[in-house]
C-alpha positions in Angstrom: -24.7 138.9 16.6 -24.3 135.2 17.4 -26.5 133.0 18.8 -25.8 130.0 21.2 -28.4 127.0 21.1 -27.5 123.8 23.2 -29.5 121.0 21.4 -30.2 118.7 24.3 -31.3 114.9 23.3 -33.6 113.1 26.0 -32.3 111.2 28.6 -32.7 107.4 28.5 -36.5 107.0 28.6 -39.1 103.6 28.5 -38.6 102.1 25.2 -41.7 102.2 22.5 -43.8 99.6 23.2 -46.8 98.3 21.7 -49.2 98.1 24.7 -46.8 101.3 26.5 -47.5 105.0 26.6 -47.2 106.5 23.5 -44.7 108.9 22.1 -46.2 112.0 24.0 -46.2 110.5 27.7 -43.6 108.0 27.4 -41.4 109.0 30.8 -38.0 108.4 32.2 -36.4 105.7 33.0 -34.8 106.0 37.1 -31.6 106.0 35.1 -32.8 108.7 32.7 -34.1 110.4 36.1 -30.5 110.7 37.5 -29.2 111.6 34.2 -30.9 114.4 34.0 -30.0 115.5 37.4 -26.5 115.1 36.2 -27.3 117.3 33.5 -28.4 120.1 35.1 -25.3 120.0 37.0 -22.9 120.3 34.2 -25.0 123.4 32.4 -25.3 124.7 36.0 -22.9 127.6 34.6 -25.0 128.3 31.6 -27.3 131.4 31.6 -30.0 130.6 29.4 -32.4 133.5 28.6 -34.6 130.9 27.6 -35.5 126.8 27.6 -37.8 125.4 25.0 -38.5 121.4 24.6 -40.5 119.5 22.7 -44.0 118.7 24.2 -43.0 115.0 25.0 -42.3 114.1 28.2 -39.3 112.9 28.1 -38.1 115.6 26.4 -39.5 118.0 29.3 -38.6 115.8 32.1 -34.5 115.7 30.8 -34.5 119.8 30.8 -36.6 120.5 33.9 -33.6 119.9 36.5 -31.6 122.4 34.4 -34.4 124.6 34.1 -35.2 124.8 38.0 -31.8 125.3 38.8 -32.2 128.4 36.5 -35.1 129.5 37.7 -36.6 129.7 34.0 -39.9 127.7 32.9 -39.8 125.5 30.1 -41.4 126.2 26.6 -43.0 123.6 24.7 -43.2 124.0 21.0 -44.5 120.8 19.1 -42.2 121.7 16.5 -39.4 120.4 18.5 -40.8 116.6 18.9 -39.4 113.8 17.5 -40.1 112.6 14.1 -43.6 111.4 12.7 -42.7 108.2 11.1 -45.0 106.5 11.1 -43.1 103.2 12.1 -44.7 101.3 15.1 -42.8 99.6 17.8 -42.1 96.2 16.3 -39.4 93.7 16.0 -38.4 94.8 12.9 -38.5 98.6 13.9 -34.7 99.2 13.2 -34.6 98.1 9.7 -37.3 100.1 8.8 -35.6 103.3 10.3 -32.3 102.6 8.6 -34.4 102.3 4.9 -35.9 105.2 5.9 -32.1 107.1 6.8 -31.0 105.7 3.2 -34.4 107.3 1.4 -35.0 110.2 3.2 -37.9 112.0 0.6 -39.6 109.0 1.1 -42.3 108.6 3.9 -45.4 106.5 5.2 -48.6 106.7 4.6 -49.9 109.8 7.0 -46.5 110.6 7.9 -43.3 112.1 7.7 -40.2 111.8 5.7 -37.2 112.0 7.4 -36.4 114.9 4.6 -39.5 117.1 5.5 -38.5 116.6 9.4 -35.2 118.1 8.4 -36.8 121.3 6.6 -39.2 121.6 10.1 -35.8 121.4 12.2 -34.1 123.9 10.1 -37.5 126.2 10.3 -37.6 126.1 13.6 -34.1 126.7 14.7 -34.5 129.5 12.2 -37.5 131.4 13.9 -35.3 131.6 16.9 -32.6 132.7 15.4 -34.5 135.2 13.2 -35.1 136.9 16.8 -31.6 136.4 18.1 -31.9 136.1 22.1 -29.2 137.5 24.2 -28.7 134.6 26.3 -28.1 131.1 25.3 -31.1 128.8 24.0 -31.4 125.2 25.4 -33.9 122.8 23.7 -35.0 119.7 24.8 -35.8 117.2 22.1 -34.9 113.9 20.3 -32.1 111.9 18.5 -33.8 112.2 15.0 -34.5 116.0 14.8 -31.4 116.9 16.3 -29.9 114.3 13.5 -31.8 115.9 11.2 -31.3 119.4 12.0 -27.3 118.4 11.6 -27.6 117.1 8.1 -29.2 120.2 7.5 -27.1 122.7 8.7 -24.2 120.6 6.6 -22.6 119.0 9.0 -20.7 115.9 7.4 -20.9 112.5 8.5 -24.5 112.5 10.2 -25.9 109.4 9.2 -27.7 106.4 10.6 -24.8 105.4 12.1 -24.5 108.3 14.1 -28.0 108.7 15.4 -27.4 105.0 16.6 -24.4 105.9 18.6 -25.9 109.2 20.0 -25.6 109.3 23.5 -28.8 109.6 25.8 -28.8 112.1 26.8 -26.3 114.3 24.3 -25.6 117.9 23.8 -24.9 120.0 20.6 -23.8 123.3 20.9 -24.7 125.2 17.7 -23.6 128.5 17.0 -25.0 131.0 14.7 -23.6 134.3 13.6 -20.5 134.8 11.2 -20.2 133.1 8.1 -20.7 129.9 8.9 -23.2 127.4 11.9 -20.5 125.8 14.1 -21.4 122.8 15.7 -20.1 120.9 18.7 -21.6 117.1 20.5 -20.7 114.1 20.4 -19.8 112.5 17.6 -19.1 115.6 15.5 
């Protein structure tokens, strides 16, 4: 039986910021407001048995046009959030995330590695294919652990580079079933 997921990245949101809301409550931007509008108008013809996100709001507030359109409530599962880096919203932010992209077993002090966010993404997407839904999946979530997830499904050329470039928002169509995940978004 194969299984459709549409990995849905955020819509552009209020950067980090030292002094901001932090990761869980950080909103939309107006932009990111309209863009999700947008989005649930081109996955109006979707049937989605189901629509899980991530528990930050961003994450919720890019799905929930989509979701209202279907008439479906939204999920959260706070294995879906973005990843625990531990790397605080400073000037020198972006280097530290690249090292982090070129030593992925590596992590901070109290937090993540980017390598043991990839094994939750690939658990995760797992469990819900383990139980194969009849419909279509769509998950709201975030740049790094749909990256990650990527990179551990084997799909070549997802990098640092690529997370860079990754649309907000962006979606990856993943399907499982067969012999092999097949996965379409930008970039791949």
């Amino acid at each position: 039986m194969r299984t459709s997921i549409f990995l849905v990245r955020h819509a552009q949101s209020v950067p980090p910021a030292p002094n901001g809301p932090d990761e869980l409550h950080r909103p939309l931007t107006e932009t990111g407001r309209i863009q999700a509008n947008r989005l649930a108008v081109s996955l109006a013809d979707l049937t989605p048995g189901i629509v899980l996100s991530s528990p930050y709001l961003r994450a919720v507030r890019t799905v929930e046009p989509a979701a209202r359109r279907w008439n479906l409530p939204i999920h959260t599962d706070r294995e879906l959030r973005e990843w625990d880096s531990g790397i605080d919203p400073t000037p020198d932010y972006e280097r530290r995330y690249r090292q982090s992209w070129a030593r992925p077993q590596w992590a901070r002090p109290g937090a993540e590695s980017l390598h043991e966010l990839t094994e939750r993404a690939l658990r995760t997407l797992t469990d819900i294919i383990d139980d194969p839904p009849d419909r279509p999946v769509v998950i709201g979530s975030h740049g790094t652990f749909i990256a990650r997830a990527l990179v551990g499904l084997g799909c070549p050329g997802i990098d640092w580079a690529f997370q860079q470039a990754m649309p907000m928002p962006a979606v990856y169509r993943l399907e499982f079933g067969g012999p092999a995940v097949s996965a379409a978004g930008p970039g791949i």
